[in-house]
Biopython code that builds the backbone (N, CA, C, O; Angstrom):
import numpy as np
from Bio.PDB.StructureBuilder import StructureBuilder

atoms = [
    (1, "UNK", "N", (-27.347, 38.872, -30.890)),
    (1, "UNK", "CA", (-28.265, 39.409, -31.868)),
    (1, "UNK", "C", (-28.923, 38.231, -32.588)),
    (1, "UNK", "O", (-28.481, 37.146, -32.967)),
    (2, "UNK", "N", (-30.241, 38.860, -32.654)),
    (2, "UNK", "CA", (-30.734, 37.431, -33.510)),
    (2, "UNK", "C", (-30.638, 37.407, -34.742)),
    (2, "UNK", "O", (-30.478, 38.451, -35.374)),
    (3, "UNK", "N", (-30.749, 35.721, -35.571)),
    (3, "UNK", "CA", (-30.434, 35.812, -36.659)),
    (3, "UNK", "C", (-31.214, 36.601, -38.140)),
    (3, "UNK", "O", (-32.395, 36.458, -38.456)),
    (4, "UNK", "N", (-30.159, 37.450, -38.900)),
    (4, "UNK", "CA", (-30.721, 38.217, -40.018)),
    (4, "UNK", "C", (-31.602, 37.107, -41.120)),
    (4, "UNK", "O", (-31.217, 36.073, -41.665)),
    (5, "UNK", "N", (-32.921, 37.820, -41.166)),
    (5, "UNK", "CA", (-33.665, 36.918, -42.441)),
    (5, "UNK", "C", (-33.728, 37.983, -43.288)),
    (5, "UNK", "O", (-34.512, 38.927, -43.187)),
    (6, "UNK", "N", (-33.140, 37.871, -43.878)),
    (6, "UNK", "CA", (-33.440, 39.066, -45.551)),
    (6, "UNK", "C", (-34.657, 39.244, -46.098)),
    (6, "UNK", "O", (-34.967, 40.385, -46.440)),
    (7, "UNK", "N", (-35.578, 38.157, -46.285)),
    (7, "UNK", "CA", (-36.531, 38.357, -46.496)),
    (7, "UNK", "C", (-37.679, 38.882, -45.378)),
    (7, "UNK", "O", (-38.803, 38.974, -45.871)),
    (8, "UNK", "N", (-37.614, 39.118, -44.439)),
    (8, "UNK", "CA", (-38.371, 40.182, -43.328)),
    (8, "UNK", "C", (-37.370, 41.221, -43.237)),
    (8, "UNK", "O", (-38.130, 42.152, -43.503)),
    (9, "UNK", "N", (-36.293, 41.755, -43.073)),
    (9, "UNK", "CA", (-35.752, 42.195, -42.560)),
    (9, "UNK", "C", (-34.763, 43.723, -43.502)),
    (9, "UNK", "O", (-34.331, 44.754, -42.986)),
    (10, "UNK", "N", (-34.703, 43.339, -44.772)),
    (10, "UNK", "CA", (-34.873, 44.733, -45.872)),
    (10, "UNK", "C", (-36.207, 45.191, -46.431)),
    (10, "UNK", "O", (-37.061, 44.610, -47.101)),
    (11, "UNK", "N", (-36.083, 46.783, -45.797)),
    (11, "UNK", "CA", (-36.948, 47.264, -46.499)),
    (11, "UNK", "C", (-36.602, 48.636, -47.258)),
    (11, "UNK", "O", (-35.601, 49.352, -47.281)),
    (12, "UNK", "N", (-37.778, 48.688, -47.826)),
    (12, "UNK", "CA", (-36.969, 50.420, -48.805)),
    (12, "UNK", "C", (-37.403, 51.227, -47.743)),
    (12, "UNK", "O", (-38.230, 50.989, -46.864)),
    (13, "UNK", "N", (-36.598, 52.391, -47.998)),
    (13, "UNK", "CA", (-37.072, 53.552, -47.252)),
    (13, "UNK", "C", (-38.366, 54.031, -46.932)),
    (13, "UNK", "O", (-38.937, 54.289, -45.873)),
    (14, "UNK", "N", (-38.850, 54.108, -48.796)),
    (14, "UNK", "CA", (-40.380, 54.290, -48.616)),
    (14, "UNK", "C", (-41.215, 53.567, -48.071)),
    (14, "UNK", "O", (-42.221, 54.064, -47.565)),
    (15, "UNK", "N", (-40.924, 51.911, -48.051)),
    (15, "UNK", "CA", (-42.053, 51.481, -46.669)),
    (15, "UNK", "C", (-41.690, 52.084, -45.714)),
    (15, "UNK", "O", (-42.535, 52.744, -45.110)),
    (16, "UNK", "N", (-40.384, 52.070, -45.273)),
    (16, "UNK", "CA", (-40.732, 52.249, -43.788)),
    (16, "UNK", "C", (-41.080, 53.990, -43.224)),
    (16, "UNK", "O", (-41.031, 54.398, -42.063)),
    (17, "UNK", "N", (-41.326, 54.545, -44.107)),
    (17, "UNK", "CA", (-41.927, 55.847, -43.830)),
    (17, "UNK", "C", (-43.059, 55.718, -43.557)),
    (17, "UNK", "O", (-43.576, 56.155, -42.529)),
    (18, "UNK", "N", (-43.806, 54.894, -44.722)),
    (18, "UNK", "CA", (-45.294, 54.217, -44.579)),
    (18, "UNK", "C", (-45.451, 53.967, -43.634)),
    (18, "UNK", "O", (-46.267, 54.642, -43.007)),
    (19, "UNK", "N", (-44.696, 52.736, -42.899)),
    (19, "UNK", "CA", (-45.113, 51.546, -41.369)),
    (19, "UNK", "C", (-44.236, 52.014, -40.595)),
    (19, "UNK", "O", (-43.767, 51.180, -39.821)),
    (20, "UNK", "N", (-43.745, 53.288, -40.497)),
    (20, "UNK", "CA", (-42.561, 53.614, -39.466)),
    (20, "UNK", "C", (-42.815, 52.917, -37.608)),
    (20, "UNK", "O", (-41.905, 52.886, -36.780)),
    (21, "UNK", "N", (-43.875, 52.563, -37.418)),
    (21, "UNK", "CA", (-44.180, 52.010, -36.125)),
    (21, "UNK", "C", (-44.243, 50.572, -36.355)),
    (21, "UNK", "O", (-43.858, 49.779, -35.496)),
    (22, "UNK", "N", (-44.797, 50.142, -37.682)),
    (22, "UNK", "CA", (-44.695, 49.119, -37.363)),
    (22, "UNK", "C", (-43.147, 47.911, -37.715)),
    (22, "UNK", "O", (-42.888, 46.747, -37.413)),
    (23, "UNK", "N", (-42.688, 48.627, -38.223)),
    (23, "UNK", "CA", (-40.833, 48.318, -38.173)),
    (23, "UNK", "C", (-40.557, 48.856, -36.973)),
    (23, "UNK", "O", (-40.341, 47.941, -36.179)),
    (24, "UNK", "N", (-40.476, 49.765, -36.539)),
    (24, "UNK", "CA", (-39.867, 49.847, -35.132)),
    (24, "UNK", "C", (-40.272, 48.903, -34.038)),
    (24, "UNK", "O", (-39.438, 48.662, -33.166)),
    (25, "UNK", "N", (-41.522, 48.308, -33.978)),
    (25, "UNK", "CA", (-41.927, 47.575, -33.471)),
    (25, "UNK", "C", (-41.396, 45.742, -33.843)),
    (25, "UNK", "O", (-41.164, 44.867, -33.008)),
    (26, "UNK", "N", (-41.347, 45.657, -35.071)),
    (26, "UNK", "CA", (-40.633, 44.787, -35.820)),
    (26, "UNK", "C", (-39.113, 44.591, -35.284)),
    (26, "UNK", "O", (-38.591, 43.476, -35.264)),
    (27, "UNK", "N", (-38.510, 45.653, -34.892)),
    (27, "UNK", "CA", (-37.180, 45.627, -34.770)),
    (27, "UNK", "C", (-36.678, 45.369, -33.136)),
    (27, "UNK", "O", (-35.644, 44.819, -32.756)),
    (28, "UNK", "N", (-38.090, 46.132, -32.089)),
    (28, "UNK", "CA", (-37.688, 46.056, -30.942)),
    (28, "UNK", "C", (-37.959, 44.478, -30.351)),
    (28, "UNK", "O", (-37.281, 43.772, -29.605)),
    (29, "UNK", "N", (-39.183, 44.269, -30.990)),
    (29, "UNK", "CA", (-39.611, 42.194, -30.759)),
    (29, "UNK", "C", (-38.468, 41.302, -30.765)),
    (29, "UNK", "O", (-37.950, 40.597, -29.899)),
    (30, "UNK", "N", (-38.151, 41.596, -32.331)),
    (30, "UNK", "CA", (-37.362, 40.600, -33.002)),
    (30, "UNK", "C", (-36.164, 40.731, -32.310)),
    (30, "UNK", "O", (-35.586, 39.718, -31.915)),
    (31, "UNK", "N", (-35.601, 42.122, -32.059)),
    (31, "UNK", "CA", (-33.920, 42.017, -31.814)),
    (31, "UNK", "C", (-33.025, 41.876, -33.270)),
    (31, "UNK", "O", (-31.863, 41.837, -33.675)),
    (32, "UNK", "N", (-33.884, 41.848, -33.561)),
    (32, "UNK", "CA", (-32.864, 42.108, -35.469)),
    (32, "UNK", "C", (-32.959, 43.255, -35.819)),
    (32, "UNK", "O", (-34.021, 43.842, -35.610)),
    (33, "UNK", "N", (-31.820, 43.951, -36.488)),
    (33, "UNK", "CA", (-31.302, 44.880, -37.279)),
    (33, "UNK", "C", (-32.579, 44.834, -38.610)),
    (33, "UNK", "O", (-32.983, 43.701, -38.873)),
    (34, "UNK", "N", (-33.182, 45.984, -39.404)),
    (34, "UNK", "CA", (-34.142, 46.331, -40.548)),
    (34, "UNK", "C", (-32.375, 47.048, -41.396)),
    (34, "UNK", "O", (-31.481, 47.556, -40.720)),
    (35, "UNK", "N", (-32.324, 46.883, -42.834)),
    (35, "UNK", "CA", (-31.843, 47.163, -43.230)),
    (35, "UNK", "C", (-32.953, 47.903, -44.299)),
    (35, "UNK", "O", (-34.076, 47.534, -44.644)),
    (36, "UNK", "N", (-32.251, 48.960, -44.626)),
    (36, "UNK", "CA", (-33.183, 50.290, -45.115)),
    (36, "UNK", "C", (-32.362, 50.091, -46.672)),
    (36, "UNK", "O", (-31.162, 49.825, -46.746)),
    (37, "UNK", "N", (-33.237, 50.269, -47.830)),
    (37, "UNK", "CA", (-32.399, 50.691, -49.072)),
    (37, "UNK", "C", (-33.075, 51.360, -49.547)),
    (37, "UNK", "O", (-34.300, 51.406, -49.432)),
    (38, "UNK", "N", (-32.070, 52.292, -50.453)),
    (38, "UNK", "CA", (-32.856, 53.729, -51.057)),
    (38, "UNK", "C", (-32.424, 53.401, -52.448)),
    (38, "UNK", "O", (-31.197, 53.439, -52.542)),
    (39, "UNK", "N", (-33.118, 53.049, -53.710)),
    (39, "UNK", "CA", (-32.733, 53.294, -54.756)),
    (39, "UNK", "C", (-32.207, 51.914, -55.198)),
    (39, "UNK", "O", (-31.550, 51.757, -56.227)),
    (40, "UNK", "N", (-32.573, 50.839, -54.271)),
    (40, "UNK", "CA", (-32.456, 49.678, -54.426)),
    (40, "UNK", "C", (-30.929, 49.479, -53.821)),
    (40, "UNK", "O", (-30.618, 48.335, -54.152)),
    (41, "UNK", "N", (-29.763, 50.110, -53.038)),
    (41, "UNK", "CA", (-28.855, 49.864, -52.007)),
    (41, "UNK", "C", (-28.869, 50.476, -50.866)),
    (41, "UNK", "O", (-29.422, 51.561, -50.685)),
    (42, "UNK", "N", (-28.233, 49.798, -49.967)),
    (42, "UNK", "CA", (-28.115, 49.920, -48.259)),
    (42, "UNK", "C", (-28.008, 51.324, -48.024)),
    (42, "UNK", "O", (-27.168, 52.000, -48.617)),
    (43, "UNK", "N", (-28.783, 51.789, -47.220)),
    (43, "UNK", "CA", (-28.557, 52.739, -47.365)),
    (43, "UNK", "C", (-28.551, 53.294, -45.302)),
    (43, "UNK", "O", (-28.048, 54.256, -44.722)),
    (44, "UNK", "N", (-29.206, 52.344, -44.915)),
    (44, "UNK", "CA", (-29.139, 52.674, -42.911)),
    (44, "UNK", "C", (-29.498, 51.154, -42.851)),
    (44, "UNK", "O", (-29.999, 50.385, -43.672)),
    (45, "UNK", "N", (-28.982, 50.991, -41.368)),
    (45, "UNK", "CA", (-29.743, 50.182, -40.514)),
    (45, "UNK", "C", (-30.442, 50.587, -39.578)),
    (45, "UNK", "O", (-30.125, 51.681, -39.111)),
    (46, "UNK", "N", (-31.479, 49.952, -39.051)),
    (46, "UNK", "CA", (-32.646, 50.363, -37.660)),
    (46, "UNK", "C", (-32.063, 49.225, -36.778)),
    (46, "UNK", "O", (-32.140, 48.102, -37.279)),
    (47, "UNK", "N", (-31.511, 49.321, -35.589)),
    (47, "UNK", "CA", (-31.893, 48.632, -34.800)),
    (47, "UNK", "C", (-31.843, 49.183, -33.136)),
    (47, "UNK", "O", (-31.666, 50.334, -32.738)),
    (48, "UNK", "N", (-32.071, 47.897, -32.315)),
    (48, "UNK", "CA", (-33.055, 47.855, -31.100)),
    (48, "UNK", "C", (-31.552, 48.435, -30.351)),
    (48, "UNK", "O", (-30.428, 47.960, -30.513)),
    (49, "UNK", "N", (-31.891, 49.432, -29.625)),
    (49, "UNK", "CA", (-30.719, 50.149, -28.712)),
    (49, "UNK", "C", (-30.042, 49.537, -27.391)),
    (49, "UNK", "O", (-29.263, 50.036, -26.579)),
    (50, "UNK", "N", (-30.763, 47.989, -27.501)),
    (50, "UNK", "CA", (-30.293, 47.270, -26.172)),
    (50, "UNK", "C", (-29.118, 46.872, -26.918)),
    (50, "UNK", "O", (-27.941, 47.153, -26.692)),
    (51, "UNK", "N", (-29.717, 46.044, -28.016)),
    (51, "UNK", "CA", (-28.654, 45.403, -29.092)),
    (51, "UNK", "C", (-27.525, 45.862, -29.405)),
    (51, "UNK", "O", (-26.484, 45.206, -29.432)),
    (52, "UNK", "N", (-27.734, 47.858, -29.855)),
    (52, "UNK", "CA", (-26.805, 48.560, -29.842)),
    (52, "UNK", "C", (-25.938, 48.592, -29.400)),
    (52, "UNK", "O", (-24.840, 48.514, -29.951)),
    (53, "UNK", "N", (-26.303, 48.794, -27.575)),
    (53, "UNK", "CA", (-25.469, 48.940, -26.377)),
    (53, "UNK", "C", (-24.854, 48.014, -26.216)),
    (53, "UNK", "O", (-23.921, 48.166, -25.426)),
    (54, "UNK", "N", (-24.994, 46.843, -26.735)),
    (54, "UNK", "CA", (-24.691, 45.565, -26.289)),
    (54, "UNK", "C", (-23.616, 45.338, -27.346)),
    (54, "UNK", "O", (-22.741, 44.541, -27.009)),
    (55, "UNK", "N", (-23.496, 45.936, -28.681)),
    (55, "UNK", "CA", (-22.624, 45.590, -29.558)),
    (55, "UNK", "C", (-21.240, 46.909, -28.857)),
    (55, "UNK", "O", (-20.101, 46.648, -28.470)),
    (56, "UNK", "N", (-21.640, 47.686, -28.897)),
    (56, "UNK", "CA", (-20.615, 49.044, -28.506)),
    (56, "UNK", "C", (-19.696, 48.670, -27.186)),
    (56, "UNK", "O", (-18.629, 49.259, -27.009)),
    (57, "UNK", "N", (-20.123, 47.756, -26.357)),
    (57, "UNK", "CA", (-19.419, 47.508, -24.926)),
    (57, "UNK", "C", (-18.965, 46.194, -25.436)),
    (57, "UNK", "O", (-18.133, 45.635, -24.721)),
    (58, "UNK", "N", (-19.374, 45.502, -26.648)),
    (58, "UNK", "CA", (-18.710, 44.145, -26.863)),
    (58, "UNK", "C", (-17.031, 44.631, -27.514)),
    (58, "UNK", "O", (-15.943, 44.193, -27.139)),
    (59, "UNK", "N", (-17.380, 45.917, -28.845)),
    (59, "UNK", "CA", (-16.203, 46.037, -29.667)),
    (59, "UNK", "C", (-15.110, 47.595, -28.425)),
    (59, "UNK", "O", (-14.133, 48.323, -28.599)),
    (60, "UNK", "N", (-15.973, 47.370, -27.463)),
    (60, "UNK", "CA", (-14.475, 48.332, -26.131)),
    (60, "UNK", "C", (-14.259, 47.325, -25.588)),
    (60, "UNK", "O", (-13.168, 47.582, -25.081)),
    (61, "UNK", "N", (-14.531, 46.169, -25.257)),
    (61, "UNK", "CA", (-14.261, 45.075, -24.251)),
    (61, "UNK", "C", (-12.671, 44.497, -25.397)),
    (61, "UNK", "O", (-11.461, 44.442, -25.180)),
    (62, "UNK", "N", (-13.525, 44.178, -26.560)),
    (62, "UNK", "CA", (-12.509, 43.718, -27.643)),
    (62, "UNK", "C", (-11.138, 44.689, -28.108)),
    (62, "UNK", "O", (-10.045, 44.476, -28.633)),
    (63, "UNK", "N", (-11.758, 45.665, -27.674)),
    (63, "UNK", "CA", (-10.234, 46.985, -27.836)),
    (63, "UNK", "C", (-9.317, 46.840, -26.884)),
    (63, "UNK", "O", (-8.090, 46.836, -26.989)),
    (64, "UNK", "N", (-10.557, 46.623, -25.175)),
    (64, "UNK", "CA", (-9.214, 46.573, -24.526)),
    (64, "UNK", "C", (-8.166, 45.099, -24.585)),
    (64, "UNK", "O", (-6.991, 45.067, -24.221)),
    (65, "UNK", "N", (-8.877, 44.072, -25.084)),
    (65, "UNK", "CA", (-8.190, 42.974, -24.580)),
    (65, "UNK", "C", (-6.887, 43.135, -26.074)),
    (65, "UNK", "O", (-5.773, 42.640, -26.248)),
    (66, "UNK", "N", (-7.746, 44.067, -26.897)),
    (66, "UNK", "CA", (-6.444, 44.135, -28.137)),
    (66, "UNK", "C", (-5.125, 44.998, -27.571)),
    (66, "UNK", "O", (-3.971, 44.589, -27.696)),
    (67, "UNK", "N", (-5.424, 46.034, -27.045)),
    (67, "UNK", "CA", (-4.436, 46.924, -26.537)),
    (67, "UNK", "C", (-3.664, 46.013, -25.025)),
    (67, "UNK", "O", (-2.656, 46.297, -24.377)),
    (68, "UNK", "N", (-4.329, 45.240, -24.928)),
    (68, "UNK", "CA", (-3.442, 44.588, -23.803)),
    (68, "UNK", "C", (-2.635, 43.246, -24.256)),
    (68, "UNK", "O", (-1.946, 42.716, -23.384)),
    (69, "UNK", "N", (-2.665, 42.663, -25.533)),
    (69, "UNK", "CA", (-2.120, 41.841, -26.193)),
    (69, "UNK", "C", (-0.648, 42.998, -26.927)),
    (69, "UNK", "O", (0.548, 42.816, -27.151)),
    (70, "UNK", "N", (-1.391, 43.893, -27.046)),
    (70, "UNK", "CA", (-0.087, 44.521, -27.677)),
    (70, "UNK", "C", (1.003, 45.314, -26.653)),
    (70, "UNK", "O", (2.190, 45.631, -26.589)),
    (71, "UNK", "N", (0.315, 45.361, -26.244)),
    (71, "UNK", "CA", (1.144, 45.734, -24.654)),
    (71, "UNK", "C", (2.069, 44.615, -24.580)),
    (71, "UNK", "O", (3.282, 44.780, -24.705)),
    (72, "UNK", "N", (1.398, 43.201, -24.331)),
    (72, "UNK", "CA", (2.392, 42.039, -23.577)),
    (72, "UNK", "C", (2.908, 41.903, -25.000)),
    (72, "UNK", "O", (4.128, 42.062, -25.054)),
    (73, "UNK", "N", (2.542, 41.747, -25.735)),
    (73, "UNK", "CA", (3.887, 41.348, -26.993)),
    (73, "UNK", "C", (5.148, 42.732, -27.065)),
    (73, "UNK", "O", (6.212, 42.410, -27.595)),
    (74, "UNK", "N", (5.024, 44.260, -26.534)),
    (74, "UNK", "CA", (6.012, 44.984, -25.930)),
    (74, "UNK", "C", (6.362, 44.572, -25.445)),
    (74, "UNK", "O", (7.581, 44.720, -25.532)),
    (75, "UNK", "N", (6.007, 43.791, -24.593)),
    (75, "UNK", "CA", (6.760, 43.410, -23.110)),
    (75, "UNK", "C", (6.805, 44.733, -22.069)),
    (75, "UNK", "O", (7.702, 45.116, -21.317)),
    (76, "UNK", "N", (5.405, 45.293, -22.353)),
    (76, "UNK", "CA", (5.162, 46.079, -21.137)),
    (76, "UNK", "C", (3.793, 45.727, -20.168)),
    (76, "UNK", "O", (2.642, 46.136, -20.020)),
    (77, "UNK", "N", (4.756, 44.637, -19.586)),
    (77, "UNK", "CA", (3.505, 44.045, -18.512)),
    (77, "UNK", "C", (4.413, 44.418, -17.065)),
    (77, "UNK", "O", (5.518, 44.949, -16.956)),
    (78, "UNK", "N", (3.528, 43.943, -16.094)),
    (78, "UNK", "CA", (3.361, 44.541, -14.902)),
    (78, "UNK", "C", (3.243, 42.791, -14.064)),
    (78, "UNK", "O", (2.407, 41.970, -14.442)),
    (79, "UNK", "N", (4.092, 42.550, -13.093)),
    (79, "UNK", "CA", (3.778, 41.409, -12.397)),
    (79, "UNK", "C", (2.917, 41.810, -11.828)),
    (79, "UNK", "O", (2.462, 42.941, -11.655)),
    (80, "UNK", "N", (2.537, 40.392, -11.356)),
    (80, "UNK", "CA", (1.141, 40.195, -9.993)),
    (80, "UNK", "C", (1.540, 40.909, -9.157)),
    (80, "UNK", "O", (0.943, 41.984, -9.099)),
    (81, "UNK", "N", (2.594, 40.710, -8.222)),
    (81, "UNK", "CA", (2.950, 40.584, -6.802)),
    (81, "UNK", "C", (3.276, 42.375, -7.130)),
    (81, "UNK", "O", (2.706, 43.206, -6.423)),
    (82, "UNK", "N", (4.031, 42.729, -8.018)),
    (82, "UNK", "CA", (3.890, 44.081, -7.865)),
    (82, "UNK", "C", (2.703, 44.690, -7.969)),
    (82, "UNK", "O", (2.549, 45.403, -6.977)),
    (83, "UNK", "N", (1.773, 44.748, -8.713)),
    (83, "UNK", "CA", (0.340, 45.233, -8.519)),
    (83, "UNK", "C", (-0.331, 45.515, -7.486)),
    (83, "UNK", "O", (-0.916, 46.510, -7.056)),
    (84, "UNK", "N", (-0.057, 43.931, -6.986)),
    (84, "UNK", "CA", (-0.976, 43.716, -5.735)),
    (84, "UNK", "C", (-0.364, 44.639, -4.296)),
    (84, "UNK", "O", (-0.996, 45.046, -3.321)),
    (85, "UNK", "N", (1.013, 44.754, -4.607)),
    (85, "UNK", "CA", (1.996, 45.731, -3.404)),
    (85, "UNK", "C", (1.511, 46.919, -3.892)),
    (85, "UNK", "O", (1.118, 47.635, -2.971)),
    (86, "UNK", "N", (1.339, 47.588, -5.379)),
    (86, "UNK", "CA", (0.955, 48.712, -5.013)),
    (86, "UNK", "C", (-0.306, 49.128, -5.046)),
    (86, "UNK", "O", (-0.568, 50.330, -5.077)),
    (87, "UNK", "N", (-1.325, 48.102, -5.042)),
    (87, "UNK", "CA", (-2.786, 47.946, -4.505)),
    (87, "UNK", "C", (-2.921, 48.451, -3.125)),
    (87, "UNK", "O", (-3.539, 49.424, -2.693)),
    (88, "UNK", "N", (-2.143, 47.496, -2.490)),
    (88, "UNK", "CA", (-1.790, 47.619, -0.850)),
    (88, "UNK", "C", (-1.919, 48.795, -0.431)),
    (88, "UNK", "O", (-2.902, 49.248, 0.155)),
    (89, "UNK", "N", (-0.356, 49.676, -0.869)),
    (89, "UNK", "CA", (-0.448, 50.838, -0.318)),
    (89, "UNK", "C", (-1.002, 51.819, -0.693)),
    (89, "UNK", "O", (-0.831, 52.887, -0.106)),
    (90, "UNK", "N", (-1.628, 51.730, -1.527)),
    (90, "UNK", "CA", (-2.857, 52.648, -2.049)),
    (90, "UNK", "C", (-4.085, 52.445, -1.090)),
    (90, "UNK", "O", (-4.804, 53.371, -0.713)),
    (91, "UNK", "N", (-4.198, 51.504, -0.839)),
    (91, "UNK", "CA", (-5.213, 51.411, 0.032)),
    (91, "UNK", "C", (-4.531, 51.525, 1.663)),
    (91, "UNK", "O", (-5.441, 51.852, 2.424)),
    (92, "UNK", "N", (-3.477, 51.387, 2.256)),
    (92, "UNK", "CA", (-2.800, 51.722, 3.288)),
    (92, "UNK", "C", (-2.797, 52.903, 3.607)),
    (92, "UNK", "O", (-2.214, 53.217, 4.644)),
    (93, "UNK", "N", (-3.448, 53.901, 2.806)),
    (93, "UNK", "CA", (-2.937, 55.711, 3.027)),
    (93, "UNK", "C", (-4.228, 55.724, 3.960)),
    (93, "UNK", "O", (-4.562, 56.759, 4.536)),
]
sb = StructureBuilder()
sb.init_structure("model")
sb.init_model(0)
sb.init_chain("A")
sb.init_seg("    ")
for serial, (resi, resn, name, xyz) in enumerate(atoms, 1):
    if name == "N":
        sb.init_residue(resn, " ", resi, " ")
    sb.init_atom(name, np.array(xyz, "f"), 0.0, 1.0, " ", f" {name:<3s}", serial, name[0])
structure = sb.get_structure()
């Protein structure tokens, strides 16, 4: 994600009702997040849905490698050589 400039990058609600295209357009260029405030606090963010996608598969990538740290500190891991044997015959049927 690119880097947040505060000064482009908050606006009140009521602009962006005003320039609603041209913040969306603002947001899909840039790759930066528009932070929206209503009443003078945060109130949404806008951003670009690649970015989105790209944050959502970063924090499951980061879940799984968490759930697999907590796994091996159980001490419920799985050797290689067994895996790979029952890789084998899974694929042997």
């Amino acid at each position: 994600m690119a880097r947040f400039r505060p000064s482009e990058d908050v606006r009140p609600v009521t602009e962006f009702r005003a320039n609603t295209s041209a913040v969306l357009e603002q947001v899909q260029v840039t790759k930066r997040p528009v932070i929206l405030t209503q009443h003078g606090r945060s109130a949404a963010v806008l951003m670009d849905v690649d970015v989105y996608e790209g944050l959502l598969d970063e924090v499951e990538l980061l879940r799984a490698v968490r759930t697999g740290e907590e796994q091996m500190a159980a001490g419920e891991v799985i050797v290689h050589e067994d895996v790979e044997a029952r890789a084998r015959r899974r694929l042997d049927r």
